[in-house]
C-alpha positions as CSV (number, residue, x, y, z in Angstrom):
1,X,95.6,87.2,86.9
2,X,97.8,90.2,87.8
3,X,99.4,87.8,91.3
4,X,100.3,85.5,88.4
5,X,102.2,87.9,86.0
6,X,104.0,88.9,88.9
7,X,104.9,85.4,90.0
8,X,106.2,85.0,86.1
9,X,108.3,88.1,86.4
10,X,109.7,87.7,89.6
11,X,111.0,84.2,88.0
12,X,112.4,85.9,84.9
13,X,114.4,87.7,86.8
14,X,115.9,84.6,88.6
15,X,117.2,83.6,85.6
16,X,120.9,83.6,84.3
17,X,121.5,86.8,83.3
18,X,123.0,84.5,79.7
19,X,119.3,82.9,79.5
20,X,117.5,85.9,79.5
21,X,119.6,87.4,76.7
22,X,118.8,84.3,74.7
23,X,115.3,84.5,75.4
24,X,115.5,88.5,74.2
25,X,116.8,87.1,70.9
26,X,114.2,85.1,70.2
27,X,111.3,86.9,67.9
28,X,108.3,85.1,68.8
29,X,108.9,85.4,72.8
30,X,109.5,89.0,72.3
31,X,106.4,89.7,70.2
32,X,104.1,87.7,72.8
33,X,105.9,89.7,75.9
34,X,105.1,92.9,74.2
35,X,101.5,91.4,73.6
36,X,100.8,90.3,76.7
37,X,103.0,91.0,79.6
38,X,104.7,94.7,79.0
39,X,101.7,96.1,79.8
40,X,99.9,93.5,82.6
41,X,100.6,95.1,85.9
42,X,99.1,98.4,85.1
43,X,95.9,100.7,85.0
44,X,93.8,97.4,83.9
45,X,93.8,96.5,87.4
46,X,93.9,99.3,89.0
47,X,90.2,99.2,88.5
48,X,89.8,96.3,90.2
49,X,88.5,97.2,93.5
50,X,90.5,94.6,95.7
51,X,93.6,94.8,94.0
52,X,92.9,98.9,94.0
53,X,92.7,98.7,97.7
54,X,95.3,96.4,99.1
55,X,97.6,98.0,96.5
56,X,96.4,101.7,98.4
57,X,96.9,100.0,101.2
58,X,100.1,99.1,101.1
59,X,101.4,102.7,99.7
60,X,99.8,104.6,102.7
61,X,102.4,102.7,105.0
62,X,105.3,102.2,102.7
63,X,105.3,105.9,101.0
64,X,102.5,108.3,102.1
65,X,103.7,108.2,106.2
66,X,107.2,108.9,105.1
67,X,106.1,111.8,103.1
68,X,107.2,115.3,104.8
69,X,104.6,117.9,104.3
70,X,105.9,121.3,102.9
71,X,106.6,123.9,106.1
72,X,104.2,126.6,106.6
73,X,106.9,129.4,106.7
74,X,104.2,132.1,108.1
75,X,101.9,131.4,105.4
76,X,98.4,132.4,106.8
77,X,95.1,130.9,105.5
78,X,91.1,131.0,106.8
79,X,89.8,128.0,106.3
80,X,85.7,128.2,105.4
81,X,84.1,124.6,105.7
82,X,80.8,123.9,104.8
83,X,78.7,121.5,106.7
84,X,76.3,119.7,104.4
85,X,74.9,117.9,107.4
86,X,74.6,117.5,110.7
87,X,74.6,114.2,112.2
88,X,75.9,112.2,114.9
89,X,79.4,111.5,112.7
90,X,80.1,115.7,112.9
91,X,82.4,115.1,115.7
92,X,85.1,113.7,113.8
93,X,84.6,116.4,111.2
94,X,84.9,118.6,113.5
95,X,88.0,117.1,115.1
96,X,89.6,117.2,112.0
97,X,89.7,121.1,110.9
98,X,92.8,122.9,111.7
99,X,92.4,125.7,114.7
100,X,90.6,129.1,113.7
101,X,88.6,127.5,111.3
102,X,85.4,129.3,110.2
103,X,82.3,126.3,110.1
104,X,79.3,127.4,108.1
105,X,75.9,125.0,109.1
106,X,72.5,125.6,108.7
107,X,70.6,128.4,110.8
108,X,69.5,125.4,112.7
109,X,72.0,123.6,113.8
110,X,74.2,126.6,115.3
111,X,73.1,125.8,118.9
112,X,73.5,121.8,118.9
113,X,76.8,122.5,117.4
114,X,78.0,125.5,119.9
115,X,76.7,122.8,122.5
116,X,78.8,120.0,121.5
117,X,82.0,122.1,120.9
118,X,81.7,123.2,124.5
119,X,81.4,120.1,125.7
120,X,83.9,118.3,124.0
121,X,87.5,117.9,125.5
122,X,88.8,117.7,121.6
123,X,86.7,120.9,120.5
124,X,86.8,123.5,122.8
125,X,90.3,124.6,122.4
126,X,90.3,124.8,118.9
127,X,88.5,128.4,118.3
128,X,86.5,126.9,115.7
129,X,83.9,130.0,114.8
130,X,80.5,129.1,113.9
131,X,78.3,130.8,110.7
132,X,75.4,130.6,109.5
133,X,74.9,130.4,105.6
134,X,73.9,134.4,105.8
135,X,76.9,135.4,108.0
136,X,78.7,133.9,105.4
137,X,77.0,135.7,102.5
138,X,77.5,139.1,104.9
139,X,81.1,138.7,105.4
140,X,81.4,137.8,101.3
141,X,79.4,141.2,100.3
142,X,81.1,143.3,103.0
143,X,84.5,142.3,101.6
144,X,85.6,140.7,104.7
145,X,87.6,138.2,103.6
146,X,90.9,138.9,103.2
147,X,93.4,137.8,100.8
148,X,93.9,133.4,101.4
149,X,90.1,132.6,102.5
150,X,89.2,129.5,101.3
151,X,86.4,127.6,101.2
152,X,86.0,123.9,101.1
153,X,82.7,121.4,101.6
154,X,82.4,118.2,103.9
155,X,79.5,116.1,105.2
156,X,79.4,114.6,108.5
157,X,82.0,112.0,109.3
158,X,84.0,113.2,106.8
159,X,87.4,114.5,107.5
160,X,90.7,116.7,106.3
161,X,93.6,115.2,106.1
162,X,96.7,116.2,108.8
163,X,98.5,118.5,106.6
164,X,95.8,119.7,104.0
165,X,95.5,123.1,105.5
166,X,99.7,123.1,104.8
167,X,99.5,121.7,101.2
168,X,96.7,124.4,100.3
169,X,98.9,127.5,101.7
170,X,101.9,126.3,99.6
171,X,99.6,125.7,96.4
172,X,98.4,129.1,97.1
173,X,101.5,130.5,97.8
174,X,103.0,128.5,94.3
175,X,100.5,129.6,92.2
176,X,98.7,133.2,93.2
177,X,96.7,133.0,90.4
178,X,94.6,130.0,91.6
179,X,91.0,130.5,92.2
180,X,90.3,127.0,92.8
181,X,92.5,124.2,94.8
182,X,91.9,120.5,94.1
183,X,92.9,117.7,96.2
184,X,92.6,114.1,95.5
185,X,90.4,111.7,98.3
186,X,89.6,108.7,99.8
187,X,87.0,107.3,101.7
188,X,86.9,105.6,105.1
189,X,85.0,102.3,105.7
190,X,83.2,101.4,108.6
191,X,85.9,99.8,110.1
192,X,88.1,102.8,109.6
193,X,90.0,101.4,106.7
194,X,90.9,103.7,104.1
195,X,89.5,102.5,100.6
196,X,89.1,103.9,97.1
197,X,91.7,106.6,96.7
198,X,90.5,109.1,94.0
199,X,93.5,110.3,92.0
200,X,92.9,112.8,89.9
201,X,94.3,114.2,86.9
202,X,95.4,117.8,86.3
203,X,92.9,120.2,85.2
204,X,91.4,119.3,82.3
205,X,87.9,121.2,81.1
206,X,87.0,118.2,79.3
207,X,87.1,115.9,81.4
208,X,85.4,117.5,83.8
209,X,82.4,118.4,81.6
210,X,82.1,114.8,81.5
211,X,82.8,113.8,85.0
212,X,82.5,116.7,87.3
213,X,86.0,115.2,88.5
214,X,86.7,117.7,90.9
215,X,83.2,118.2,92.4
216,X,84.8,116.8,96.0
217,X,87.5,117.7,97.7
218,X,87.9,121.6,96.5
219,X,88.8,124.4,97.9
220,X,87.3,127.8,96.2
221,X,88.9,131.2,96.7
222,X,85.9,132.8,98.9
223,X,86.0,136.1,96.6
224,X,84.2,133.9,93.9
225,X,81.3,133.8,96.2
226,X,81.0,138.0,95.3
227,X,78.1,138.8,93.6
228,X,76.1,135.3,93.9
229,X,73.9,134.2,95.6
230,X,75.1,131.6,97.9
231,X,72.7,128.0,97.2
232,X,75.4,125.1,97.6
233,X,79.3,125.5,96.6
234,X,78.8,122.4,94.5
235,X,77.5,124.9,91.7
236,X,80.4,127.4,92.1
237,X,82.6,125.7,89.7
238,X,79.7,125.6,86.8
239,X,78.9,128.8,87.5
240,X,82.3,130.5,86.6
241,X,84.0,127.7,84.5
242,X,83.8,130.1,81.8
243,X,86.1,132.8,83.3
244,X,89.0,130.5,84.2
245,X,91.8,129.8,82.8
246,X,93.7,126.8,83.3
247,X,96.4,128.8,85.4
248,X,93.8,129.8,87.9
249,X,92.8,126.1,89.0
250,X,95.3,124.4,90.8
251,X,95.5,120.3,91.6
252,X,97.6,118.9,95.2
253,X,98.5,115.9,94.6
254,X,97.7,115.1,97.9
255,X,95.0,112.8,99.6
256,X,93.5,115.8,101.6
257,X,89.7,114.6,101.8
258,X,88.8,111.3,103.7
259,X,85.4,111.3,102.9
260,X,82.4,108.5,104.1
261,X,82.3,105.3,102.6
262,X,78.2,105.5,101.5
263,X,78.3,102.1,100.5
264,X,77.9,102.6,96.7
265,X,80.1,100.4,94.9
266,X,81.1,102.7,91.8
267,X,81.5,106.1,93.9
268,X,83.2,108.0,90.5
269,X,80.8,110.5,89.6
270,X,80.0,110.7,86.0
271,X,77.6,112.7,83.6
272,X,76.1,110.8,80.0
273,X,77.7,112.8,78.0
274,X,81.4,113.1,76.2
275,X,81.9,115.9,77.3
276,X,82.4,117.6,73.9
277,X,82.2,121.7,74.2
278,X,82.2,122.9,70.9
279,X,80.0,122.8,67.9
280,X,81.2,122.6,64.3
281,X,81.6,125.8,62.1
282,X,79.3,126.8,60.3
283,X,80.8,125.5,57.0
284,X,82.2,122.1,57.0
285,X,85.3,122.3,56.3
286,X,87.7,120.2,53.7
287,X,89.4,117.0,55.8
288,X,92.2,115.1,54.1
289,X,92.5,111.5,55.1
290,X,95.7,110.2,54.8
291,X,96.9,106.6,54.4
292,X,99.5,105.2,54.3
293,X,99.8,101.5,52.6
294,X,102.0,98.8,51.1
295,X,99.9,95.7,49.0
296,X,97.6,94.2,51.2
297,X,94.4,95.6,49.0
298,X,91.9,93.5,51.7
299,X,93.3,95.3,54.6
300,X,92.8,98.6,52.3
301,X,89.6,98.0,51.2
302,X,88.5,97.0,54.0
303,X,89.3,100.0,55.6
304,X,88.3,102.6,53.3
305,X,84.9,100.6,52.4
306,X,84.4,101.4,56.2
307,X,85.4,104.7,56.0
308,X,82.8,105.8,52.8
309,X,80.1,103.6,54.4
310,X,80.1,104.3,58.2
311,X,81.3,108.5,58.3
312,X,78.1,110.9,58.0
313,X,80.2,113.9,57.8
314,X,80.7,114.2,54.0
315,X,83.4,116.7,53.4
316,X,86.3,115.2,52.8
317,X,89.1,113.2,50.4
318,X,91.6,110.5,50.6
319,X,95.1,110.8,50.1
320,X,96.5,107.0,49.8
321,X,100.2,106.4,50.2
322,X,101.3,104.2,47.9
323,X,104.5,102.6,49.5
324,X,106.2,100.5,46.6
325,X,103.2,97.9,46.1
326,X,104.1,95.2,43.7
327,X,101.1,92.4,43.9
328,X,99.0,92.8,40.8
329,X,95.9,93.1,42.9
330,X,97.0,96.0,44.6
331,X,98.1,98.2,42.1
332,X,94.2,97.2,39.8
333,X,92.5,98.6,43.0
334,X,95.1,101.8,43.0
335,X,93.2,102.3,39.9
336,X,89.9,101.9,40.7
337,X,89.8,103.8,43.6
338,X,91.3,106.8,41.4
339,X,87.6,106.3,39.3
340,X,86.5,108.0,42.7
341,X,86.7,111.8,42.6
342,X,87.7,111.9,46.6
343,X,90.4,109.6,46.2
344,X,94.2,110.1,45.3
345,X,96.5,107.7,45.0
346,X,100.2,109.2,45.4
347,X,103.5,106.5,45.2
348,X,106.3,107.0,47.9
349,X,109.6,105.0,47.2
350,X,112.5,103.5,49.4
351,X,112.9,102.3,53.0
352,X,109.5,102.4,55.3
353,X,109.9,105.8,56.6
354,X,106.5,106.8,58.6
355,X,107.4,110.5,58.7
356,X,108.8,111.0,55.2
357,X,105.5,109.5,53.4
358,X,103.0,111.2,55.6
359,X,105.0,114.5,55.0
360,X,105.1,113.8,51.8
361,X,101.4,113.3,51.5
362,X,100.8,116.5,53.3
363,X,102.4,118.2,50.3
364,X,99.1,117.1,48.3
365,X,96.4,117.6,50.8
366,X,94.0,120.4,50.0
367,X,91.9,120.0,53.6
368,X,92.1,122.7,56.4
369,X,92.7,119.5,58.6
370,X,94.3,116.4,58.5
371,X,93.0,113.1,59.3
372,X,96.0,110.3,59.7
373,X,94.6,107.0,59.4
374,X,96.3,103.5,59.4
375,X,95.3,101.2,56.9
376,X,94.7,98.4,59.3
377,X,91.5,100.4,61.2
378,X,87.5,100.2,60.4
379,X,85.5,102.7,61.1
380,X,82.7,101.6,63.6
381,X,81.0,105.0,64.9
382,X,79.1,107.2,62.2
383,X,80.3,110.2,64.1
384,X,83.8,109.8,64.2
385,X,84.7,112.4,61.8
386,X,82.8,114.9,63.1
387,X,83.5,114.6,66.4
388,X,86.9,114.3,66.0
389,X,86.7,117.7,64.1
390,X,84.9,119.1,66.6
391,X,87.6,118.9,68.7
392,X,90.1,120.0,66.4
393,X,88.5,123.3,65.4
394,X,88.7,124.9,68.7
395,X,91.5,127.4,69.1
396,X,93.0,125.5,72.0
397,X,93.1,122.4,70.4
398,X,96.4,120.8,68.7
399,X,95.9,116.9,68.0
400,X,93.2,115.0,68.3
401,X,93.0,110.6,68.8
402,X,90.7,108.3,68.8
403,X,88.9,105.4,70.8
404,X,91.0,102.2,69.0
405,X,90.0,98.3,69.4
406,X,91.4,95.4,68.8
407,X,89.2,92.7,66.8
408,X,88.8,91.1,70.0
409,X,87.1,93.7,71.2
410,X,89.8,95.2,74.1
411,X,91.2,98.9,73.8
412,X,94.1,99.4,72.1
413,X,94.6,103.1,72.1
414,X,92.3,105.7,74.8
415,X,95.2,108.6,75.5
416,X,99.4,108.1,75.5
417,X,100.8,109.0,78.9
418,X,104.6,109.1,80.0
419,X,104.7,106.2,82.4
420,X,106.3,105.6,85.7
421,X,109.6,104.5,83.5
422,X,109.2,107.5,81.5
423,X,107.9,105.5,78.0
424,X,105.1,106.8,75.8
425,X,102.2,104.4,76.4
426,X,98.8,103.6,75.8
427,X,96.5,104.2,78.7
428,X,94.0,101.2,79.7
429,X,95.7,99.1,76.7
430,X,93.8,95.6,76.9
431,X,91.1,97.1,79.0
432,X,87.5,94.9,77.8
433,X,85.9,97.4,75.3
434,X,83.0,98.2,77.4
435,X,84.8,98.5,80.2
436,X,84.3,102.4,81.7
437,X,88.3,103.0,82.6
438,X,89.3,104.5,85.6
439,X,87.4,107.3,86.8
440,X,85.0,106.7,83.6
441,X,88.5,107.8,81.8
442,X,87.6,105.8,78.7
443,X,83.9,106.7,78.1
444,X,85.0,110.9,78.3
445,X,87.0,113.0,76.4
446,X,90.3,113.8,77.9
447,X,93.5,115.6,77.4
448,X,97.2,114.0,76.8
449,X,100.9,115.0,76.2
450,X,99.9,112.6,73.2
451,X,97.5,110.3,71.4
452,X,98.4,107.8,68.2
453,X,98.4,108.6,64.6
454,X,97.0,105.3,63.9
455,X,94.2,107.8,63.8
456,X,95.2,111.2,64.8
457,X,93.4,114.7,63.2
458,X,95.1,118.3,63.0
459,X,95.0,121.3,61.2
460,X,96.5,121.4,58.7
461,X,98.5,125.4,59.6
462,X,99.3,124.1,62.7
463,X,101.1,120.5,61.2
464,X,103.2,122.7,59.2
465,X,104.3,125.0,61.6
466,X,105.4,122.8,63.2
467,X,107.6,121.2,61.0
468,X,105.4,118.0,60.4
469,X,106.8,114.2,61.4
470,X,110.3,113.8,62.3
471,X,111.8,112.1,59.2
472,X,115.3,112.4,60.0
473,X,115.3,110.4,63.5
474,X,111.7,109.0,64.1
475,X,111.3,107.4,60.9
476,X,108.4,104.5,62.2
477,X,108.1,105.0,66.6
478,X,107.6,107.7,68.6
479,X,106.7,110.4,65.5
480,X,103.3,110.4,67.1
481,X,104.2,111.6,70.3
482,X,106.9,113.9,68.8
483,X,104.3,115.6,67.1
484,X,102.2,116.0,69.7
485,X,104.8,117.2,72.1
486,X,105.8,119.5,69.8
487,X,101.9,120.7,69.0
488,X,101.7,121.0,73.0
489,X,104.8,123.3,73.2
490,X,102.5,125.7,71.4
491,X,100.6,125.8,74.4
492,X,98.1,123.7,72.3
493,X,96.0,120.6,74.5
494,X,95.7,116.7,72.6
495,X,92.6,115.1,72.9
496,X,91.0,112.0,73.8
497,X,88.0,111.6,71.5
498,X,85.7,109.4,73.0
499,X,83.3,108.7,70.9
500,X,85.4,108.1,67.5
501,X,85.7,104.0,67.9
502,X,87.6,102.5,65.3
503,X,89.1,99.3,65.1
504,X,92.7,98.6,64.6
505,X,94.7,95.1,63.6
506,X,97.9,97.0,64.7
507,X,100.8,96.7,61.6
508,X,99.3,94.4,59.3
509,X,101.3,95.8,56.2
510,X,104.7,96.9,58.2
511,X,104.5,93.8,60.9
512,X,105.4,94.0,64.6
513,X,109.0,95.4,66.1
514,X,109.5,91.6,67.1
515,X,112.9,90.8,65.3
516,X,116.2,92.2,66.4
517,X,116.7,94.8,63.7
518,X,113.3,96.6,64.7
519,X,114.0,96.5,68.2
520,X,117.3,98.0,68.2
521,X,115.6,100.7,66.1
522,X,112.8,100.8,68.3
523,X,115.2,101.0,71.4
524,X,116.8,104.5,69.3
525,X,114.1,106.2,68.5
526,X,112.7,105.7,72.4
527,X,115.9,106.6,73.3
528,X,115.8,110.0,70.9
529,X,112.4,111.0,72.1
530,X,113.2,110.6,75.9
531,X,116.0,112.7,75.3
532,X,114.6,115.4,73.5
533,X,111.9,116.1,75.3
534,X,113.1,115.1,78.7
535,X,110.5,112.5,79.5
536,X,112.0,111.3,83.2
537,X,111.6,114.8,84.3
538,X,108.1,116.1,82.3
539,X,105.0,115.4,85.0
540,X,102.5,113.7,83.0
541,X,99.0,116.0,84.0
542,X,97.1,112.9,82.6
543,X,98.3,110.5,85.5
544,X,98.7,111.4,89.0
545,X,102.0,111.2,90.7
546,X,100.3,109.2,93.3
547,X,98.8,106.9,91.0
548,X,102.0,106.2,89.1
549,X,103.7,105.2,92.8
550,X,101.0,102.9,93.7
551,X,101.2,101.2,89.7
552,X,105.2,100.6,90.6
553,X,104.1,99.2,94.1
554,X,102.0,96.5,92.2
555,X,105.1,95.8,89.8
């Protein structure tokens, strides 16, 4: 599918440069390119495994051997690296560690691997120094280790990359705080291709509760290993994830590990669990669910009856937007949904202004948080609320989104990163439903600059402090994000809430931005929130640098 799309776009842009501006002006073309092909050639496959590899492939000669690494400018390090095995592959491992380094096997093992360094033309110049795993522990408790020890696992036939040892000084030397230095990996076939790059994220808690992301290639700061007793530094992490900050845990952007190819098709580690870290207070607290609508009383009802019969947490009211509804039908069930004492009904007059009537609604909210729902979604997971809130009531947290469908099953919201042409945009968008995501990304919970206020819960202090939607110059695109952005320049993280799944029909009341008028205000308001918030230059934690080169290789 994807060699197709990029057949059809490579033809597009043969085209008369007077054809294509008639084919822009035409509504329905433009609505089924923003359907179907704005988004094609993108993180859908990307998961692929073929098209993942040839695509890796292909960047490792065109971009990562023209990379320069950063110079070492006397920067000093001791490398640690723990065998986890011995076997007939450790040569290469061995091979592969920079001179000086400090190699930690089992008690057992130091002779064959003394023997083997002597008698190998590649390994006897390099002063690697051999430890046992209570050497180790020794030199930890005597305070040994000086300032820049690191120390890193690796089984047999796995190996560092040329310039990892570089990259990790000048992490180290960026960012003094950092306990704990992540790099991103690969792994090397049998016939020595590399295959499967892992690119990671920035550190996100999370995530990681859900994935153990990071639990390969990672370097530790050796002083963690004070105090504790040394079993495997796989457990190190756990073991002091509550004492870091997000400062002191550092990601390279960098494929540092090459690590065996063990034959197991899906090698991205995941745990059955969301990954949700926080359990609701004690009271429930007040939620205000707020929605906007215009006639259409099916796509209404539909949407609240799922709401009152499908959400278990019970605390909460409906705000409706009434946004100048004229059919009869719409304005008898205004009135019988005010029979219900959780409901509101509130009118909102003039021009479809996203921002002015949500604000406006806010003004009559009486919740701690706020719940922003479009009138086009069902509610399909009992638990949405609460887990959603869940979220929210941590002191870190600023917005909270959830997992959206389509009807046809595939995902239409799972995150909003800032792409490789700097545009707010839906990770995974058209991904199957069931479909895990890239590194299990859709099944976990996960922070973003942004997520969409289709469905999108905050606290209520917070919304207001920060000034609310953007009335003024994001009156219908983009107010999302703007929040968000603005929530996250708080120092506040936006959530991923995988396990709220709703469905949405996507502007079934406003329509789509598929006529000229809406896409020249479309093309504004992109242009105002690029501008304000500096999107070609703001990194995107969410979506590796890496990944976003090898996404615009496949375009």
């Amino acid at each position: 599918m994807h060699k197709g799309i990029s057949l059809l776009r490579r033809i597009v842009r043969l085209m008369p440069l007077s054809l294509r501006q008639r084919l822009k002006r035409s509504d329905s073309l433009l609505g089924w390119y923003r359907r179907h092909l704005q988004h094609a050639t993108d993180i859908r496959f990307f998961t692929d495994s073929d098209f993942r590899n040839h695509t890796y492939q292909q960047w490792v000669r065109q971009i990562e051997k023209s990379r320069v690494p950063p110079p070492s400018n006397g920067r000093m390090i001791e490398l640690y690296v723990w065998l986890r095995n011995v076997d007939y592959r450790v040569e290469s491992t061995l091979t592969s560690l920079p001179e000086g380094c400090h190699v930690i096997v089992e008690e057992q093992s130091l002779l064959s691997i003394r023997l083997l360094i002597e008698r190998s033309s590649n390994l006897r110049n390099k002063g690697l120094r051999l430890l046992s795993h209570k050497q180790l522990q020794a030199i930890v408790d005597s305070n040994t280790p000086k300032s820049g020890a690191w120390l890193c696992t690796l089984s047999s036939g796995a190996r560092l990359g040329n310039f990892t040892a570089l990259y990790l000084a000048d992490a180290a030397h960026i960012n003094s705080a950092a306990k704990v230095i992540y790099f991103d990996h690969d792994e090397v076939a049998v016939d020595g291709q590399r295959i499967n790059p892992v690119l990671k994220p920035g550190w996100d808690l999370d995530f990681y509760l859900g994935t153990e992301y990071i639990r390969e290639a990672v370097f530790f700061d050796l002083s963690l290993l004070k105090n504790s007793e040394i079993i495997s530094p796989e457990n190190l992490l756990l073991s002091f994830k509550p004492k870091f900050r997000d400062e002191r845990i550092q990601h390279v952007e960098y494929i540092g590990f090459h690590l065996v190819d063990d034959g197991v098709i899906d090698n991205e580690s995941h745990v059955d669990n969301y990954g949700i870290c926080q359990s609701m207070p004690d009271t429930q607290p007040l939620v205000s669910i707020i929605i906007p609508t215009r006639d259409e009383a099916e796509v209404l009802r539909r949407c609240l009856d799922s709401v009152f019969a499908h959400t278990s947490y019970t605390n909460y009211e409906v705000i409706v937007i009434n946004h100048d509804s004229v059919k009869a039908e719409s304005l008898q069930y205004f009135t019988l949904l005010q029979q219900d004492a959780r409901v509101h009904v509130i009118d909102y007059h003039g021009e479809f202004n996203y921002s002015a009537m949500n604000n406006r609604a806010v003004e009559h909210a009486s919740g701690d948080y706020l719940l922003f729902l479009n009138n086009d979604t069902e509610v399909l997971s009992p638990g949405w609320l609460t887990d959603m809130l869940s979220l929210a009531c941590r002191s870190e947290t600023g917005c909270v989104g959830a997992k959206l469908f389509y009807p046809d099953g595939r995902i239409q919201h799972a995150g909003v990163v800032i792409d490789q042409n700097a545009v707010a945009s839906h990770w995974h968008k058209l991904m199957p439903g069931d479909h895990k995501g890239y590194m299990h990304s859709l099944i976990h919970n996960r922070r973003f600059h942004a997520v969409t206020a289709a469905c999108m819960m905050v606290k209520t202090s917070l919304f207001n402090e920060v000034g609310g939607f953007d009335e003024a110059s994001l009156a219908v695109a983009f107010n999302d994000v703007d929040l968000c952005l603005k929530v996250e320049a708080l120092e506040k993280i936006n959530v991923y809430c995988a396990s709220a799944h709703l469905i949405h029909h996507e502007s079934l009341s406003r329509g789509e931005d598929n006529n000229r008028l809406k896409a020249q205000r479309f093309a504004s308001e992109k242009r105002v929130i690029r501008e304000r918030w500096a999107l070609s230059e703001r990194p995107d934690r969410a979506i590796n640098k890496q990944l976003s080169e090898m996404l615009k290789l496949a375009h």
